[in-house]
C-alpha positions in Angstrom: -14.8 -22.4 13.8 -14.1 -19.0 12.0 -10.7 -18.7 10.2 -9.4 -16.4 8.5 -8.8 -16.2 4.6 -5.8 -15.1 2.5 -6.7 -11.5 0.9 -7.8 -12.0 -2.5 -7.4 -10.1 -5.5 -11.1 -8.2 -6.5 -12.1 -7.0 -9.4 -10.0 -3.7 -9.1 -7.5 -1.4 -10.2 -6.2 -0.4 -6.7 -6.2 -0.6 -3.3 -6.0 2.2 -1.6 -5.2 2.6 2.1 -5.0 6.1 3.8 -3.3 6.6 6.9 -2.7 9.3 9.9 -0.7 10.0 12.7 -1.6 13.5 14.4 -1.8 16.0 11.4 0.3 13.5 8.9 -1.6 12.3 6.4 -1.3 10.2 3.6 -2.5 7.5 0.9 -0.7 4.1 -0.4 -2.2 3.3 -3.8 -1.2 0.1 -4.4 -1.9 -1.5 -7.8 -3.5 -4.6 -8.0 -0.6 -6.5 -9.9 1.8 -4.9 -7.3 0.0 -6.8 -4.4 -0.5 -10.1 -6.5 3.4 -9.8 -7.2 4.2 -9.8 -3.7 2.0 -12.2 -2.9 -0.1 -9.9 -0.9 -3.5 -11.1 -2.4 -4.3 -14.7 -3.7 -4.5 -15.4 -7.5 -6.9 -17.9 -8.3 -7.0 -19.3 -5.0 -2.8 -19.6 -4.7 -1.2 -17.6 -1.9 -1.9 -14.7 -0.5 -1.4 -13.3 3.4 -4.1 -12.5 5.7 -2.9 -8.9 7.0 0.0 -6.8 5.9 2.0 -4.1 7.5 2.1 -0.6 6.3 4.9 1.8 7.0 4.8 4.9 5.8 7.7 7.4 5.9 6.8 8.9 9.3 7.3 5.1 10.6 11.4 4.2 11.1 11.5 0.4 11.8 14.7 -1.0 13.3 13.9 -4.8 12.2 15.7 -5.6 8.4 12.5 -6.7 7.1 10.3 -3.9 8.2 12.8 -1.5 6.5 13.2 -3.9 3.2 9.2 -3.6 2.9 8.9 0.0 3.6 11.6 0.9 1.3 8.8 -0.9 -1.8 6.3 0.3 0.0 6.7 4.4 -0.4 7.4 3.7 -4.2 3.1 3.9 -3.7 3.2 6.3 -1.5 1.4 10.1 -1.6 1.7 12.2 1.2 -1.1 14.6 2.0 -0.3 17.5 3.9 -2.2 20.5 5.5 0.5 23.1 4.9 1.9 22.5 1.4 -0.1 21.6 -1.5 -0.9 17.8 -3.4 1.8 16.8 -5.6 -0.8 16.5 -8.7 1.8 14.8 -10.6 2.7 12.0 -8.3 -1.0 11.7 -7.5 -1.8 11.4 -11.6 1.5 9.1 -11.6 0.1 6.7 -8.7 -3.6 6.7 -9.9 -2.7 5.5 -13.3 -4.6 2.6 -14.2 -2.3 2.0 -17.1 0.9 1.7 -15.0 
């Protein structure tokens, strides 16, 4: 029987997940400490969840949790948009291995 493992953290700096919805665009860059703090990826073998839900700002959730986690999430947040250009700061900030 096939079951499903808790994510577990890789040899990485980030994890980056881009998303769309019609001509929104965008990228959450999550460090890999973030995640491991959450306990979004396992540690050596300890925790860890099998999906996770993304919201990005386009998204408004009604339920308290779904709000409380997209309010963390956009702190990782970079939007990419056809009409205005990349925020090269934010996107230095977020792809920062040292942060």
């Amino acid at each position: 029987m096939d079951r499903s493992n808790p994510m577990t953290s890789d040899p990485v700096d980030f994890y980056v997940i881009s998303t769309r919805s019609d001509s929104i665009l965008g990228q959450f860059v999550f460090p890999k400490a973030v995640l491991c703090d959450r306990d979004i990826l396992s540690n050596n073998g300890q925790g860890g969840k099998r999906a996770i839900r993304l919201y990005p700002p386009w998204d408004h959730p009604t339920s308290r949790q779904a709000q409380k986690t997209q309010k963390w999430q956009l702190d990782y947040f970079l939007e990419i948009s056809m009409n205005t250009p990349l925020d090269v700061v934010r996107s230095r900030l977020l792809y920062d291995p040292t942060r």
